[in-house]
C-alpha positions in Angstrom: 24.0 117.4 -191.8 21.2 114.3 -191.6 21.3 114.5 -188.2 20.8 118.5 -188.2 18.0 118.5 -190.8 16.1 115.6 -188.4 17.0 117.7 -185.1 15.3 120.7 -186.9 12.1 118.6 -187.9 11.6 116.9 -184.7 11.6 120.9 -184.0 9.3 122.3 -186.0 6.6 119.2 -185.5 6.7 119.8 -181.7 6.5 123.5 -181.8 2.7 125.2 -181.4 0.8 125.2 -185.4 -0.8 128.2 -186.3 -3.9 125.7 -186.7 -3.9 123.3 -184.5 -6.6 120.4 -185.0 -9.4 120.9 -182.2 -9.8 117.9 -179.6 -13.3 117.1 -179.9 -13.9 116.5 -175.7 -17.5 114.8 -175.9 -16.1 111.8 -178.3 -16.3 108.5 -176.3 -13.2 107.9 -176.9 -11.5 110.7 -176.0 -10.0 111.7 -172.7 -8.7 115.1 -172.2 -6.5 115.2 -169.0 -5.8 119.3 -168.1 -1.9 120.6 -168.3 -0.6 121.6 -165.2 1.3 124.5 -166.3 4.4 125.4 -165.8 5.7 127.4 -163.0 7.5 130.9 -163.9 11.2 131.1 -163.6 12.3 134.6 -162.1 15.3 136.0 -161.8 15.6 139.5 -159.7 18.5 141.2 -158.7 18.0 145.0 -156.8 21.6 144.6 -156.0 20.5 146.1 -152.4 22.5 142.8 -151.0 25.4 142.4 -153.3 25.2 140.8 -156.4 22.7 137.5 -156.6 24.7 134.8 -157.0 22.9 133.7 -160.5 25.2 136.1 -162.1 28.5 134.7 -164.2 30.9 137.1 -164.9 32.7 137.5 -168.1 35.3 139.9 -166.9 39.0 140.0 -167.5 38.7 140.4 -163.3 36.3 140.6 -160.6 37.6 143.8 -160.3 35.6 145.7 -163.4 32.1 145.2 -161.0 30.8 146.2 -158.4 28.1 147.3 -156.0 28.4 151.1 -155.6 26.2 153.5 -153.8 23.9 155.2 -156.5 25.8 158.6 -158.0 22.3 160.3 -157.4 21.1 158.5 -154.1 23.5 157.4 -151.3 20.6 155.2 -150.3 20.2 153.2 -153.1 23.0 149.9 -154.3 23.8 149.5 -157.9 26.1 147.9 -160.1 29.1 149.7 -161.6 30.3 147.5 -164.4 33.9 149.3 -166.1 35.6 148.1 -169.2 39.2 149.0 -169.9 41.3 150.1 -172.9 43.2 146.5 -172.8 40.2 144.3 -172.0 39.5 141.4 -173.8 37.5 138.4 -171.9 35.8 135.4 -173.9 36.9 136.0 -177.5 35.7 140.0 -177.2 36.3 143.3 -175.8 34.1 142.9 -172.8 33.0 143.1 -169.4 29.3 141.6 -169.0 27.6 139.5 -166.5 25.3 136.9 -167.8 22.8 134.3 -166.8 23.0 131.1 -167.5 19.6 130.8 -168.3 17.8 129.6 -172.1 14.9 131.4 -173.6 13.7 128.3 -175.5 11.7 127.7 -178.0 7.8 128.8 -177.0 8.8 130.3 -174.3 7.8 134.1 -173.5 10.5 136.3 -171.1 9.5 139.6 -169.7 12.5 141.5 -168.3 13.5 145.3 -167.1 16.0 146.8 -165.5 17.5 150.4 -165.1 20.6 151.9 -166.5 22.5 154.9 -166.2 25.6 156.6 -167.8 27.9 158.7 -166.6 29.4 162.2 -167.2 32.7 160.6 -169.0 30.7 158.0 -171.2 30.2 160.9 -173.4 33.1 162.5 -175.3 33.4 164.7 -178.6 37.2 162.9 -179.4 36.3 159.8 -180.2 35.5 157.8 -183.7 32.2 156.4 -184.3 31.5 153.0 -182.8 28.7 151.1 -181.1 29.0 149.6 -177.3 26.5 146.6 -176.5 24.5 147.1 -173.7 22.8 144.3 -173.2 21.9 141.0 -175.4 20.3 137.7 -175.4 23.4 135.6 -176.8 22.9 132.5 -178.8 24.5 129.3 -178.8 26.4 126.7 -181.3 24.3 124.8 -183.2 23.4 121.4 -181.5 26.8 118.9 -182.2 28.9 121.8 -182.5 31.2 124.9 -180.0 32.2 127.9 -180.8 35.7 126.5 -182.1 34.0 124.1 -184.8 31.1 126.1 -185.9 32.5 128.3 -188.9 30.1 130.7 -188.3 29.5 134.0 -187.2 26.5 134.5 -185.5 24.6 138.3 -184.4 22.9 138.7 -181.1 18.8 137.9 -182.0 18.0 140.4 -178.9 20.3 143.2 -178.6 20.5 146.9 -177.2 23.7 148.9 -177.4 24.6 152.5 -177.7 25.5 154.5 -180.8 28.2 157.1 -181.5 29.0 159.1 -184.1 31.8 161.6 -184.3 31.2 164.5 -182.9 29.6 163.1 -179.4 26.0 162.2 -181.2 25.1 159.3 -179.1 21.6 157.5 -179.8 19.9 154.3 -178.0 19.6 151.7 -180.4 17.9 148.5 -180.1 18.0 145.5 -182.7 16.3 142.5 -183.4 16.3 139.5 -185.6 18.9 136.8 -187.2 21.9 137.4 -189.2 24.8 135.1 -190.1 26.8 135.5 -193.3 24.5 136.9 -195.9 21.5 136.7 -194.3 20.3 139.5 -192.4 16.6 139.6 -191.2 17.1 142.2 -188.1 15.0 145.1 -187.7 16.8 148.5 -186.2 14.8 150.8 -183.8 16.5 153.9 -182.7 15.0 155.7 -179.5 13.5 158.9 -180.4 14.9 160.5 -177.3 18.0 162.0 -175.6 20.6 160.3 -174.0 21.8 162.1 -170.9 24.6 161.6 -168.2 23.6 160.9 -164.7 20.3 159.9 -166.0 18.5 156.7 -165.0 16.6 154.9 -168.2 14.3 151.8 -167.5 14.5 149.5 -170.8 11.9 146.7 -170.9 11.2 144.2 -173.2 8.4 140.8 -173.8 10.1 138.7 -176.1 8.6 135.4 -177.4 11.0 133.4 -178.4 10.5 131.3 -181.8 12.0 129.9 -185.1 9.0 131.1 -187.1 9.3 135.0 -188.4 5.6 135.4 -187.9 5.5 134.3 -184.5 8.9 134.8 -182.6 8.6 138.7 -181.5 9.6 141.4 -179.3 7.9 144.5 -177.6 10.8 146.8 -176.1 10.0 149.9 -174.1 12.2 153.3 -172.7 10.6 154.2 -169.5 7.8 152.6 -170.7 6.8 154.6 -174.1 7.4 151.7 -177.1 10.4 151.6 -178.8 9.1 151.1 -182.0 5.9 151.5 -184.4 4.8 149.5 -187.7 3.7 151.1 -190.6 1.9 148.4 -191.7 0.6 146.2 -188.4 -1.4 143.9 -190.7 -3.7 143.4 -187.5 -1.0 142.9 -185.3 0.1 144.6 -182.3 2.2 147.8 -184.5 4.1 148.0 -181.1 5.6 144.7 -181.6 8.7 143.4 -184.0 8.0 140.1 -185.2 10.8 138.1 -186.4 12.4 135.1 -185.6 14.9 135.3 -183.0 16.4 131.5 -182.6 19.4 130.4 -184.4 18.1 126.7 -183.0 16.3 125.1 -180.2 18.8 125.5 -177.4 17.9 129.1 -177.0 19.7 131.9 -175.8 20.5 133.7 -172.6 20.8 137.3 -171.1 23.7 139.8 -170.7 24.4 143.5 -169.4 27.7 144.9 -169.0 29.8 146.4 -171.7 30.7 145.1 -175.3 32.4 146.9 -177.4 33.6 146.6 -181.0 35.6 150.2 -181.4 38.6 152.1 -180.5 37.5 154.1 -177.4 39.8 156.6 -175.7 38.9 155.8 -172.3 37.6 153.3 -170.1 33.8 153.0 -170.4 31.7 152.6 -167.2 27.7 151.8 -166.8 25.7 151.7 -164.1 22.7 148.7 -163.4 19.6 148.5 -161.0 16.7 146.8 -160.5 17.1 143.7 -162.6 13.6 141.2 -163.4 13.2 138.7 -165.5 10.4 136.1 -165.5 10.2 133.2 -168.3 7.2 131.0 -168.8 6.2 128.6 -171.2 3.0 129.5 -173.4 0.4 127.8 -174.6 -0.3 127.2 -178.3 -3.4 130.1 -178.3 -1.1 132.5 -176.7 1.5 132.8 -179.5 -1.1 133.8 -182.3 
């Protein structure tokens, strides 16, 4: 426990202030040397070429992805990820592909990519349940795995799709911590329809913190904002700001299929046109 509360000091005295003291650059004394800054890390996949090889799979099978023509454009590769009745792959009912990537802390990632669903996605038999689309996964706290922390930890970045009985399906996209009692996560459902053999373009610009009022996210459907405040307080309404780090070793990306119900069938998605670029920012930036 000492040696968690000093990691998460350490933390919090290195991260970017929300005043930081001004370097006065005529002093004699002082000498202010310029940051280089970092270079971007990007990450694009159009799947035209197979499939990148930055992708880990988290499949019960290399068999449950693919790269398929496009159902709407012979022309065009995409990713078919299916995920079967009996799956189960890494402690879940799933069949993602991730990167092994870490949105850390003061770091902003910008990221998009296309999705589609087929005809038999959608069905008017089956119980209500939920099937993750996508999600930014944490990681154990820093000392500890999955098998010694006795915790359960939510996704801080998630997107997944909604059913209720009766074949209502809605897009839903959630943000925020929650672990045991706590739950800080804001819910944005997407206004619109969800169709088969329709391609949808979800982006997103999350900065990733441990401070509610400066970690945020600004997610998009073919580019018309997810979400709108009621009370912006002079902030962009467009964005959710909350704190999306469990701790400093930040989290990475998925797509694929996760689901947490009794489904009927197997469940298949379609992918396309994946980018994501990651760049550390500079104190100013965040505010």
């Amino acid at each position: 426990m000492n040696h968690l509360f000093l990691f998460t000091f350490i933390l919090l005295f290195l991260s970017c202030s929300e005043n930081p003291k001004p370097i006065e650059r005529n002093h004699p004394e002082v000498q202010v040397t310029e940051k280089i800054k970092e270079p971007k890390i990007v990450f694009n996949d159009d799947f035209e070429n197979g499939l990148q090889d930055f992708w880990v799979a988290e499949t019960v099978d290399t068999t449950r992805y693919s790269i398929v023509s496009d159902p709407l454009n012979a022309h065009n590769k995409v990713l078919r990820v299916r995920l079967g009745l009996d799956d189960y792959s890494n402690g879940g009912k799933r069949s993602e592909l991730k990167i092994l990537h870490h949105g850390e802390l003061d770091y902003k990632s910008e990221y998009s990519f296309r999705f589609m669903l087929p005809e038999d996605f959608f069905r008017t038999d089956e119980k209500s349940g939920f099937i993750i689309i996508h999600q930014w996964h944490d990681q154990a706290d820093p000392g500890f795995n999955w098998s010694t922390q006795k915790k359960v930890t939510h996704p801080p970045v998630h997107l997944f799709i909604d059913r209720k009985e009766g074949g209502i399906y809605s897009l839903v996209f959630k943000t925020g911590l929650e672990t045991g009692t706590m739950d800080e996560t804001v819910t944005s459902v997407w206004k619109g329809d969800l169709k088969p053999n329709e391609w949808y373009t979800f982006s997103c610009e999350v900065l990733w913190h441990i401070y509610t009022h400066t970690g945020y996210v600004l997610p998009k459907i073919n580019g018309e904002n997810f979400y709108t405040s009621n009370n912006p307080a002079g902030k962009d309404p467009h964005k959710i700001y909350r704190r999306n780090m469990y701790n400093g070793i930040g989290n990475y990306p998925k797509i694929g299929l996760y689901r947490f119900s009794n489904e009927l069938a197997e469940k298949t998605i379609y992918f396309d046109d994946f980018k994501l670029e990651t760049e550390k920012i500079e104190c100013s930036e965040s505010i």
